[in-house]
PDB file of N, CA, C and O in Angstrom:
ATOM      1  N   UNK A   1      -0.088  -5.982  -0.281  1.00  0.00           N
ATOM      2  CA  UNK A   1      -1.354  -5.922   0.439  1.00  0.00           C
ATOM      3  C   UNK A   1      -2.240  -4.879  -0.224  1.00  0.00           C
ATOM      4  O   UNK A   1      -1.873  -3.730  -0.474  1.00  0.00           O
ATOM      5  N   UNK A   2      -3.682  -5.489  -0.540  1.00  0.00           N
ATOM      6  CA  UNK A   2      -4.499  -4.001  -0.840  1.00  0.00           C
ATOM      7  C   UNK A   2      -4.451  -2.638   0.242  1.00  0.00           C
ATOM      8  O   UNK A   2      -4.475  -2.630   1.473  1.00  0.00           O
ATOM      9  N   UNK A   3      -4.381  -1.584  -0.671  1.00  0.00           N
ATOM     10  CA  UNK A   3      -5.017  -0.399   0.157  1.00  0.00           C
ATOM     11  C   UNK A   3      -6.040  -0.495   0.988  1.00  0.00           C
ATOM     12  O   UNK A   3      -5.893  -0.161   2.163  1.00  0.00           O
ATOM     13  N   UNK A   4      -7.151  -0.932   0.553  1.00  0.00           N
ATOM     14  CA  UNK A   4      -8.335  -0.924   1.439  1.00  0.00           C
ATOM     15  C   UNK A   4      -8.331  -1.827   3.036  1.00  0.00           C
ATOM     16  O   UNK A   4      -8.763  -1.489   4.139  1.00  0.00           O
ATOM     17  N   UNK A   5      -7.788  -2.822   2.669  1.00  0.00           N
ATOM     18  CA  UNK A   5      -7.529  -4.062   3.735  1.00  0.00           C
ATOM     19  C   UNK A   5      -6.375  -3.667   4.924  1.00  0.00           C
ATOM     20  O   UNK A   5      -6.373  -3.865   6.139  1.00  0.00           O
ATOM     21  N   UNK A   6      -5.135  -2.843   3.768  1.00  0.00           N
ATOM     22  CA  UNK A   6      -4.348  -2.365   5.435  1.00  0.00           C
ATOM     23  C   UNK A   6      -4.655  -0.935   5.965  1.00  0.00           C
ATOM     24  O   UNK A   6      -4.111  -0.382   6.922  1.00  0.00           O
ATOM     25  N   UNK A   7      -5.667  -0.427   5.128  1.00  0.00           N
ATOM     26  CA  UNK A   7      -6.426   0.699   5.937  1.00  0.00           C
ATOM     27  C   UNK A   7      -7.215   0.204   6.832  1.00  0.00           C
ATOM     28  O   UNK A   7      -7.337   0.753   7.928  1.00  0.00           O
ATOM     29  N   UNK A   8      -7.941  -1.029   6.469  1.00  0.00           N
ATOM     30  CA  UNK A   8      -9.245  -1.910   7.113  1.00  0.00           C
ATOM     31  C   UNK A   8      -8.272  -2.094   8.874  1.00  0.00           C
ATOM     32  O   UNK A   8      -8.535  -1.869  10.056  1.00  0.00           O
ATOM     33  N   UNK A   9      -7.310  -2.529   8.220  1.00  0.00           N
ATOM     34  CA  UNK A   9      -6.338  -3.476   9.705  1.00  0.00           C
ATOM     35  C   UNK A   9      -6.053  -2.206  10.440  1.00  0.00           C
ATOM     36  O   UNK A   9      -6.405  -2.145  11.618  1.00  0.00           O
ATOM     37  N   UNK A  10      -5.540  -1.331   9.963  1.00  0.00           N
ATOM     38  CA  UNK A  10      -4.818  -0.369  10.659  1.00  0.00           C
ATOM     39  C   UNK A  10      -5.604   0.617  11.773  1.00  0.00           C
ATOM     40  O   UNK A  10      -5.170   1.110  12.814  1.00  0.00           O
ATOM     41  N   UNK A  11      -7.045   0.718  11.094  1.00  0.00           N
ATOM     42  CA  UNK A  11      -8.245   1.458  11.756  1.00  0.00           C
ATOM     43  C   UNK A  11      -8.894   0.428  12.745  1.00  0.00           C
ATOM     44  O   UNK A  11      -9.500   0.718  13.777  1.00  0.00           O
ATOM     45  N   UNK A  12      -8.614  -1.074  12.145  1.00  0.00           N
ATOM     46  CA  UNK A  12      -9.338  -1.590  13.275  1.00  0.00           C
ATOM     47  C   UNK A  12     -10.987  -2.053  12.403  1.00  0.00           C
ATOM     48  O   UNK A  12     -11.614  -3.103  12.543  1.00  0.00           O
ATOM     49  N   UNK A  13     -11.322  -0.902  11.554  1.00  0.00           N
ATOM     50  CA  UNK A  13     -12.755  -1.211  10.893  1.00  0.00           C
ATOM     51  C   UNK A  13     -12.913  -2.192   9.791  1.00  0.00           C
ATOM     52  O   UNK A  13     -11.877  -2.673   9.331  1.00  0.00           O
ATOM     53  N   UNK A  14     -14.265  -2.629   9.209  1.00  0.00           N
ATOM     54  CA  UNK A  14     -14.749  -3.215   8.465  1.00  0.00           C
ATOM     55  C   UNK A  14     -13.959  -3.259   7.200  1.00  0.00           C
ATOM     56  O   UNK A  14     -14.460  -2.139   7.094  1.00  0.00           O
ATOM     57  N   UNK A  15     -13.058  -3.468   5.888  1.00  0.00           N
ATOM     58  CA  UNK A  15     -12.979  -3.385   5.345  1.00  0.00           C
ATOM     59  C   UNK A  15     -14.340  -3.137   4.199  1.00  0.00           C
ATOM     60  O   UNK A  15     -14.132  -2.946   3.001  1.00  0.00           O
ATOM     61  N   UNK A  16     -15.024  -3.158   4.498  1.00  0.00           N
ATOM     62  CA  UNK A  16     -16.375  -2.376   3.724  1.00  0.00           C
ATOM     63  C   UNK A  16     -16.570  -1.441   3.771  1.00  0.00           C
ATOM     64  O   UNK A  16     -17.127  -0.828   2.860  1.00  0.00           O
ATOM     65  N   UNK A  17     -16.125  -0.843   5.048  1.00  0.00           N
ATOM     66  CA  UNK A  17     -16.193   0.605   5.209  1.00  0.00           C
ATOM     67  C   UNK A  17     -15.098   1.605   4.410  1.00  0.00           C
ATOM     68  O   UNK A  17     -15.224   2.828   4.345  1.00  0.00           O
ATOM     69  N   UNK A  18     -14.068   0.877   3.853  1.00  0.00           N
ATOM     70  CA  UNK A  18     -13.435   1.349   3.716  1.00  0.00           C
ATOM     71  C   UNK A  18     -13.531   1.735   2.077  1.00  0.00           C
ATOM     72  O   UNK A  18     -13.740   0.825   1.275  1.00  0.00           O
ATOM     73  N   UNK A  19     -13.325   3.510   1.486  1.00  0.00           N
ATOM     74  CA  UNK A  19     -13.676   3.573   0.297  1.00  0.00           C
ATOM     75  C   UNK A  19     -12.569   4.814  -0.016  1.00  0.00           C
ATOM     76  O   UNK A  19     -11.748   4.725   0.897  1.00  0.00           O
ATOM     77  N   UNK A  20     -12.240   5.770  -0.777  1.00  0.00           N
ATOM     78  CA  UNK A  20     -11.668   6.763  -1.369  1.00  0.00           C
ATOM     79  C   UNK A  20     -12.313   7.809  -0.767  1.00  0.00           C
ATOM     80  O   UNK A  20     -11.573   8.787  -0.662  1.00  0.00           O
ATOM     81  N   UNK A  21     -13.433   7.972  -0.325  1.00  0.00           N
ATOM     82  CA  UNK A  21     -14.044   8.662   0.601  1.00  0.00           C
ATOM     83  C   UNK A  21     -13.776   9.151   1.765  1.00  0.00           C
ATOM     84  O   UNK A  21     -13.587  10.310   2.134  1.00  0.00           O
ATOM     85  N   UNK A  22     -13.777   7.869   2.472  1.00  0.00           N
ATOM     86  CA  UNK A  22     -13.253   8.045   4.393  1.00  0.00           C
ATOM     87  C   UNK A  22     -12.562   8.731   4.464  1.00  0.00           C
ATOM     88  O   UNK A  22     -12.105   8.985   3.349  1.00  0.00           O
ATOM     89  N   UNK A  23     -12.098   9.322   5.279  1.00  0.00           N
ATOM     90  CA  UNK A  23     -11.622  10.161   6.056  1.00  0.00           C
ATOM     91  C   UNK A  23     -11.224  10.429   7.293  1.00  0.00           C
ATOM     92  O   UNK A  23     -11.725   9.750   8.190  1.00  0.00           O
ATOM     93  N   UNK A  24     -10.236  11.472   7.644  1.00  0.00           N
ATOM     94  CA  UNK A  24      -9.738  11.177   9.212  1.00  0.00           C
ATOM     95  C   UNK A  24     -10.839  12.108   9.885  1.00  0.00           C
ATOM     96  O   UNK A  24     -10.748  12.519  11.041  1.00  0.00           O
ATOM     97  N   UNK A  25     -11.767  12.357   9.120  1.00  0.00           N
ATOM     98  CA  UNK A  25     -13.094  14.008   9.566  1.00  0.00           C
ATOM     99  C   UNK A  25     -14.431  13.142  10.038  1.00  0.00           C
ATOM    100  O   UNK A  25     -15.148  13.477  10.980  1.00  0.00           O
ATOM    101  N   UNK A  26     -14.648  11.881   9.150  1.00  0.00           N
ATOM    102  CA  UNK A  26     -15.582  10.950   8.972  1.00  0.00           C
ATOM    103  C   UNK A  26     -15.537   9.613   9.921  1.00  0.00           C
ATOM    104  O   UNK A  26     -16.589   9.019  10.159  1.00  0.00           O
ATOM    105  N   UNK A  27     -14.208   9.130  10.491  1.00  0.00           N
ATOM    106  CA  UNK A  27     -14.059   7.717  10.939  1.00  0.00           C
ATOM    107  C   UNK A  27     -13.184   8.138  12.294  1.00  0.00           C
ATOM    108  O   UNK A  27     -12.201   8.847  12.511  1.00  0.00           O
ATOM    109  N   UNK A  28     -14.117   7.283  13.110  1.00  0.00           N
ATOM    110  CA  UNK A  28     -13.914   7.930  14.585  1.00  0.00           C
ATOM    111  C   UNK A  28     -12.990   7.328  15.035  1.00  0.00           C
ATOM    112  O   UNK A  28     -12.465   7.933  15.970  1.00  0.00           O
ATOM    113  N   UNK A  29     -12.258   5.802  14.641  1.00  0.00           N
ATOM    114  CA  UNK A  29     -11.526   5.345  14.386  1.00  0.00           C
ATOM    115  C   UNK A  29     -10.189   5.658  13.940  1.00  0.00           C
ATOM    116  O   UNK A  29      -9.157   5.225  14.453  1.00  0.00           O
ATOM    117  N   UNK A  30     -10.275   6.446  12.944  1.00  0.00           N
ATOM    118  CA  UNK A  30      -9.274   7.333  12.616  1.00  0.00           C
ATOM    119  C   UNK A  30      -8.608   8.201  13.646  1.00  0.00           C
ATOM    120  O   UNK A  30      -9.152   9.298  13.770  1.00  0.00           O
ATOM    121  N   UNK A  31      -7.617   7.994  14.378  1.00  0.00           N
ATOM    122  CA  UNK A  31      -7.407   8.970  15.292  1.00  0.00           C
ATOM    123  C   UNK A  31      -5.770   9.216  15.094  1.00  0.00           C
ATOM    124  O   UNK A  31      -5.216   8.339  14.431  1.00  0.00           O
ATOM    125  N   UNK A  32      -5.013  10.186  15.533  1.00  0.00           N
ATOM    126  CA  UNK A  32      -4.049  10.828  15.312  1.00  0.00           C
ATOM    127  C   UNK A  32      -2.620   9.621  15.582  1.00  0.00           C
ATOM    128  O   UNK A  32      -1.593   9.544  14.907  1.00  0.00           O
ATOM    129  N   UNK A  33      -2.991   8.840  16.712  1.00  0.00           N
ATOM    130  CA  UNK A  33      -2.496   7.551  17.009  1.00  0.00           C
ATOM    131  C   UNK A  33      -2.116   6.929  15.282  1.00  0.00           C
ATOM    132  O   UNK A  33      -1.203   6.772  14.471  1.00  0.00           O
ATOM    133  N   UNK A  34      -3.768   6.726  15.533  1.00  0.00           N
ATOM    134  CA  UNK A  34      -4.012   5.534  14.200  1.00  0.00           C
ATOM    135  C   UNK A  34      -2.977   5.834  12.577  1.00  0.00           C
ATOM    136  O   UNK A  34      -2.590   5.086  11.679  1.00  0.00           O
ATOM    137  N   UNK A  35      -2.823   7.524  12.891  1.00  0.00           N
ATOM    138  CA  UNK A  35      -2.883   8.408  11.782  1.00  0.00           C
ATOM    139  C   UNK A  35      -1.610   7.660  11.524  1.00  0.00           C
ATOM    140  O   UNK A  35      -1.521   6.906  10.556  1.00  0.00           O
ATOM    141  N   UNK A  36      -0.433   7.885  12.528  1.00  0.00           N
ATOM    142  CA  UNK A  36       0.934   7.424  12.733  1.00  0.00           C
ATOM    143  C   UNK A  36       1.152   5.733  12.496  1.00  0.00           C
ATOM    144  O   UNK A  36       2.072   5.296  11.805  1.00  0.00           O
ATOM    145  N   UNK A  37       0.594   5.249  12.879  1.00  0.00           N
ATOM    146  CA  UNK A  37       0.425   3.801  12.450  1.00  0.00           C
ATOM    147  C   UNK A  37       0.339   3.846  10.880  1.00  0.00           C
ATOM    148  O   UNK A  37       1.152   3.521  10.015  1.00  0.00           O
ATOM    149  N   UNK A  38      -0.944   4.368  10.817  1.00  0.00           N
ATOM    150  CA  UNK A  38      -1.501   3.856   9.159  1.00  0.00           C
ATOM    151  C   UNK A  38       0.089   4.267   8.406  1.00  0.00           C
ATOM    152  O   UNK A  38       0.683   3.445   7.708  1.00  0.00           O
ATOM    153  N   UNK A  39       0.624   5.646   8.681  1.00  0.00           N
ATOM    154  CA  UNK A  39       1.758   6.103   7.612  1.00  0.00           C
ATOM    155  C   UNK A  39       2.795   5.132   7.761  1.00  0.00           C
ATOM    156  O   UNK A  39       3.276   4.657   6.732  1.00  0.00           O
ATOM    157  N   UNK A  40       3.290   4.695   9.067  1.00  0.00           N
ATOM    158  CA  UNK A  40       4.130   3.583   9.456  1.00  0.00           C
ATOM    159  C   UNK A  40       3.719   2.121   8.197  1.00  0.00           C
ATOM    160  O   UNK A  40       4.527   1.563   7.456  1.00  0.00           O
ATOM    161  N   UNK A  41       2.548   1.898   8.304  1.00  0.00           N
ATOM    162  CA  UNK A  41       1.766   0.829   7.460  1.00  0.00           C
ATOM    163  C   UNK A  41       2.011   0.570   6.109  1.00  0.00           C
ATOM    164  O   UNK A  41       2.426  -0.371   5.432  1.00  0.00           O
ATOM    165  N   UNK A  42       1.569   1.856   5.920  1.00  0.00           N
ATOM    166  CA  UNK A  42       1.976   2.369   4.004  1.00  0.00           C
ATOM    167  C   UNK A  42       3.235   1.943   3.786  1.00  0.00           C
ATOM    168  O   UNK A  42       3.513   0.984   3.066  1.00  0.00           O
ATOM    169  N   UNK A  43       4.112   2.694   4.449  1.00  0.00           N
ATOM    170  CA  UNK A  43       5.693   2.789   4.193  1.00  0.00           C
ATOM    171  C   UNK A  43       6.342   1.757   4.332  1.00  0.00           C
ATOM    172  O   UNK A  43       7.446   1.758   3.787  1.00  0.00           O
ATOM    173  N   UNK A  44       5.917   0.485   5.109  1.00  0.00           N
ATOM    174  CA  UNK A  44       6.425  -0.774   5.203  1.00  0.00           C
ATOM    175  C   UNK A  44       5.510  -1.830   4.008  1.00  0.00           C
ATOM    176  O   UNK A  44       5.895  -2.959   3.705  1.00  0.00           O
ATOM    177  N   UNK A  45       4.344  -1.219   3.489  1.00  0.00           N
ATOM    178  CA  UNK A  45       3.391  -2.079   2.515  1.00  0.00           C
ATOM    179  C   UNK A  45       4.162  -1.973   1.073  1.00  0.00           C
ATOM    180  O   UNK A  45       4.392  -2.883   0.277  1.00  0.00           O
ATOM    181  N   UNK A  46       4.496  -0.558   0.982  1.00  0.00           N
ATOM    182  CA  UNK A  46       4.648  -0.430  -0.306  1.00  0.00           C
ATOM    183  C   UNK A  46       6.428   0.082  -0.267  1.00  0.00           C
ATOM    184  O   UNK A  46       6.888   0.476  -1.339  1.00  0.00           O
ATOM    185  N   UNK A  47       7.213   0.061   0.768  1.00  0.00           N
ATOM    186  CA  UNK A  47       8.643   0.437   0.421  1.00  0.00           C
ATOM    187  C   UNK A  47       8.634   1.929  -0.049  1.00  0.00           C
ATOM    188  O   UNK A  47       9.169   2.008  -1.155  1.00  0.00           O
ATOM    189  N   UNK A  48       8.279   2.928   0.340  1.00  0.00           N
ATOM    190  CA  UNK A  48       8.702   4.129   0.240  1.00  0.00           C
ATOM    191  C   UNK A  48       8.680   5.164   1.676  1.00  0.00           C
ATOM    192  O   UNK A  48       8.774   4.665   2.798  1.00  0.00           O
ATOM    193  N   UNK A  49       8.613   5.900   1.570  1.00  0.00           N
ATOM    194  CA  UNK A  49       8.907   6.849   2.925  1.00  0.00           C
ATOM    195  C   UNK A  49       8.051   8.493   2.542  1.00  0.00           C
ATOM    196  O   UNK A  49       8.311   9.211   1.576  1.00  0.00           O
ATOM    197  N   UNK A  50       7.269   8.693   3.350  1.00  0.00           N
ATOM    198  CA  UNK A  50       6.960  10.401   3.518  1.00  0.00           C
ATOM    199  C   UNK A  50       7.062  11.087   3.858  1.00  0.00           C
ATOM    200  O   UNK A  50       7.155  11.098   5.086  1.00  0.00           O
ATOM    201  N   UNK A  51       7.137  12.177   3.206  1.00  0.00           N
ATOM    202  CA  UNK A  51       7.863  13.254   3.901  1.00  0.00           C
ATOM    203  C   UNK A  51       6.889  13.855   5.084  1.00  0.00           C
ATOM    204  O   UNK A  51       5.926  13.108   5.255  1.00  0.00           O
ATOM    205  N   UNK A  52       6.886  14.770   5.768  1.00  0.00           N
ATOM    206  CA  UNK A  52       5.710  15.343   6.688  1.00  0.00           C
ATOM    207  C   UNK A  52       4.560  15.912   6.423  1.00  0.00           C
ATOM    208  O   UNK A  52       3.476  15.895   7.006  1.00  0.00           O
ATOM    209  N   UNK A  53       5.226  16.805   4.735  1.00  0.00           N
ATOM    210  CA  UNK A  53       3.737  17.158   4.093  1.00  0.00           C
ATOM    211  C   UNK A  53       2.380  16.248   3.546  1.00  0.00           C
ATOM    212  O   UNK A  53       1.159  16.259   3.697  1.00  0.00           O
ATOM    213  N   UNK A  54       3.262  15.577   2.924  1.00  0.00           N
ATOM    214  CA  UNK A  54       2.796  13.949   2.418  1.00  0.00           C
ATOM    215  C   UNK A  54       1.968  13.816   3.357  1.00  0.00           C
ATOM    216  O   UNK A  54       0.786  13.835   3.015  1.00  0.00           O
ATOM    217  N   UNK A  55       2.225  13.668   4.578  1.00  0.00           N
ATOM    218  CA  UNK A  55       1.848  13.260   5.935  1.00  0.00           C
ATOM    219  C   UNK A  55       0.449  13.210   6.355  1.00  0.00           C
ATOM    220  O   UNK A  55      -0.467  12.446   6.659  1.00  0.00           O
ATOM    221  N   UNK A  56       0.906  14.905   6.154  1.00  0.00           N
ATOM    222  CA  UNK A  56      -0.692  15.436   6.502  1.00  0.00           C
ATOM    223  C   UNK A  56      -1.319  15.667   5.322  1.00  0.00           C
ATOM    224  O   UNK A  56      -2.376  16.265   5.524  1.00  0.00           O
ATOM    225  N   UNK A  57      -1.088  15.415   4.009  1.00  0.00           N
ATOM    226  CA  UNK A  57      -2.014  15.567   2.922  1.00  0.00           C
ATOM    227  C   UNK A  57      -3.227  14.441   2.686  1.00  0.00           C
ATOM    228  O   UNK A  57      -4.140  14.428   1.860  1.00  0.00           O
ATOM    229  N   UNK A  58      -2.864  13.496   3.751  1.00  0.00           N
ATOM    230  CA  UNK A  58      -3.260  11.779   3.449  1.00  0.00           C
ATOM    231  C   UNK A  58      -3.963  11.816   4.822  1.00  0.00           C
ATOM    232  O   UNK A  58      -3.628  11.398   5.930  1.00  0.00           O
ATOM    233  N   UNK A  59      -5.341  12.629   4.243  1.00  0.00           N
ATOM    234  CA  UNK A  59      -6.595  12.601   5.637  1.00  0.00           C
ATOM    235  C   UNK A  59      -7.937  11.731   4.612  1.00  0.00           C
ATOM    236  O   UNK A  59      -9.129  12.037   4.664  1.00  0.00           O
ATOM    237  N   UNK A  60      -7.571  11.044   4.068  1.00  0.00           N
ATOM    238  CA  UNK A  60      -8.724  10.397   3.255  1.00  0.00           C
ATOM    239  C   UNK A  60      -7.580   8.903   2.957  1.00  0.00           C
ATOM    240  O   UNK A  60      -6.454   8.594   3.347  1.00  0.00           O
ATOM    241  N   UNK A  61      -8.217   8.520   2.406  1.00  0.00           N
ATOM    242  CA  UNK A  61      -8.213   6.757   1.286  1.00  0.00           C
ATOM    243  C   UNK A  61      -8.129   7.428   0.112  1.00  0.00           C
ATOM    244  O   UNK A  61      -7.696   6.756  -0.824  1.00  0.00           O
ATOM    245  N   UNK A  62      -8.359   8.334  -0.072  1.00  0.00           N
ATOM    246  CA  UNK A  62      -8.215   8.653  -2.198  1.00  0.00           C
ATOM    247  C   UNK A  62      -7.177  10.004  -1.951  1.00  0.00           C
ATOM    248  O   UNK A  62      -6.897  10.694  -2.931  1.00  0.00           O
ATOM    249  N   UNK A  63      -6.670  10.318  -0.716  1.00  0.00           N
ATOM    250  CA  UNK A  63      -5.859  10.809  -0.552  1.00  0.00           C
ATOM    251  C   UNK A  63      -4.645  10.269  -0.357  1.00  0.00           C
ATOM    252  O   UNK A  63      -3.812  10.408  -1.252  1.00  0.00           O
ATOM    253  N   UNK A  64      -4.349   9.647   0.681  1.00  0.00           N
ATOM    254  CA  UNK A  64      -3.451   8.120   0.475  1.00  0.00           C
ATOM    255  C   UNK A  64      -3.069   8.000  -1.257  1.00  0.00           C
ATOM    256  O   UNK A  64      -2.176   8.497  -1.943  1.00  0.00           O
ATOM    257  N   UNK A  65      -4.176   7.118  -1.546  1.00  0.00           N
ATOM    258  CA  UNK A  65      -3.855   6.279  -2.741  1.00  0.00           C
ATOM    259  C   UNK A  65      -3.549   7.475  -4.148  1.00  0.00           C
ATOM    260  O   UNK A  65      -3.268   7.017  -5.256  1.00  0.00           O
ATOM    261  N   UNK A  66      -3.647   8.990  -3.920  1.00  0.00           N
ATOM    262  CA  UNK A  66      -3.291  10.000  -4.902  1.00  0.00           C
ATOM    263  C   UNK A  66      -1.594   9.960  -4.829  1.00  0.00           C
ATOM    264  O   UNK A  66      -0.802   9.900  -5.769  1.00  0.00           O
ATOM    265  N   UNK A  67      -1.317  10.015  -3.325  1.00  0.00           N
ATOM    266  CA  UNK A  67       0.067  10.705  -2.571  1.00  0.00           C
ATOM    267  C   UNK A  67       1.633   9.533  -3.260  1.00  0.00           C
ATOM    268  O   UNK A  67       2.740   9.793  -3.731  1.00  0.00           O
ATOM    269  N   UNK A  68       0.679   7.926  -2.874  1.00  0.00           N
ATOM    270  CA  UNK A  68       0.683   6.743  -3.732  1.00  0.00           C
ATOM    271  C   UNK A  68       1.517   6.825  -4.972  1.00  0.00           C
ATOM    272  O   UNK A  68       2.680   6.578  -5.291  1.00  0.00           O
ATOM    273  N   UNK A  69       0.292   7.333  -5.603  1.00  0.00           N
ATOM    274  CA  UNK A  69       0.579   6.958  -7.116  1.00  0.00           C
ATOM    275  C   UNK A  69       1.559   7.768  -7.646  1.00  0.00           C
ATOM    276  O   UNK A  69       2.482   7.444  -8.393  1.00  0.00           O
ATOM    277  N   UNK A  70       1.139   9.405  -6.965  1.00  0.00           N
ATOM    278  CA  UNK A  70       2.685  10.030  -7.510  1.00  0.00           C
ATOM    279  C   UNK A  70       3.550  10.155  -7.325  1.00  0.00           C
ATOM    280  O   UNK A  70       4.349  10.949  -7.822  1.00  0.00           O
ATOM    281  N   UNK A  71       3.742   9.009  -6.131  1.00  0.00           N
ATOM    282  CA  UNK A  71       5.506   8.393  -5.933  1.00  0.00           C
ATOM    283  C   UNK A  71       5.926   6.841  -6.910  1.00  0.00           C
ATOM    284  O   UNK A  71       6.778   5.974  -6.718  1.00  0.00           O
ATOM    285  N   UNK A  72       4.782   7.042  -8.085  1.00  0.00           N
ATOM    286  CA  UNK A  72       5.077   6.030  -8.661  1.00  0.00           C
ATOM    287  C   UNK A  72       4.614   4.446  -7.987  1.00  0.00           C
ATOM    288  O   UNK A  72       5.199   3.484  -8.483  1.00  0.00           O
ATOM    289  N   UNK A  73       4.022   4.284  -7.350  1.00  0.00           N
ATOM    290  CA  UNK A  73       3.439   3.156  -6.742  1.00  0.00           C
ATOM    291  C   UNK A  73       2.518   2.532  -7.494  1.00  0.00           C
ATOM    292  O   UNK A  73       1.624   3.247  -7.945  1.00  0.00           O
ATOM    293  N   UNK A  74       2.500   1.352  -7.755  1.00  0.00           N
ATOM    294  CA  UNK A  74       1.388   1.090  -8.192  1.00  0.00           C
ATOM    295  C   UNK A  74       0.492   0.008  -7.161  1.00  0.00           C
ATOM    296  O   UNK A  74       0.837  -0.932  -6.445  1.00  0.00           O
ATOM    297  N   UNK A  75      -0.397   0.439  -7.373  1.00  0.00           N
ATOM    298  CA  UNK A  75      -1.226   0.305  -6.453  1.00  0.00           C
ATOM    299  C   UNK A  75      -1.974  -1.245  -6.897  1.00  0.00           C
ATOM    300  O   UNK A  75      -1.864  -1.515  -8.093  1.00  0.00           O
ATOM    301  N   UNK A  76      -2.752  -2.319  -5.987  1.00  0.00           N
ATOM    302  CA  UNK A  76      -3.273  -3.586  -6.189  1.00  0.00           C
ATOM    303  C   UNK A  76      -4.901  -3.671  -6.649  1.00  0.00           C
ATOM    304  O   UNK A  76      -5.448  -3.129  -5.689  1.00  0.00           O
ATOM    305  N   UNK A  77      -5.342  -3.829  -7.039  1.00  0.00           N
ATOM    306  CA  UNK A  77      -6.771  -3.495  -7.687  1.00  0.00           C
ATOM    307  C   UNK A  77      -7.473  -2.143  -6.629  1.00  0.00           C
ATOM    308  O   UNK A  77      -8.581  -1.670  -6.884  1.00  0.00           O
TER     309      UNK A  77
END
């Protein structure tokens, strides 16, 4: 699944809205609930697991997709 699309599902929002930008500071949507979902999301999208720091390092989409890559993930366009 793209990044953007199961961020899109997970928040509930537009997948347009969704960019490397957003944020859990920026999207009202984003809520601490959601926060737990989205990591639940990741970890079943892409087969890996985070630790707690991980956790909370992943308050953005280009934060996510950094945390991502340097577990070796490769990521879909």
């Amino acid at each position: 699944m793209k990044l953007e699309k199961l961020v899109a599902d997970t928040l509930a929002i537009p997948v347009e809205r969704v960019s490397d930008s957003l944020s859990i500071d920026d999207c009202d949507e984003w809520t601490s609930m959601r926060q737990v979902a989205l990591i639940s999301a990741l970890e079943s999208a892409y087969a890996t697991e985070f630790d707690i720091m991980e956790s909370i390092e992943m308050d953005s989409v280009g934060a996510i997709r950094e945390v991502l890559e340097a577990k070796g993930v490769e990521l879909d366009g």
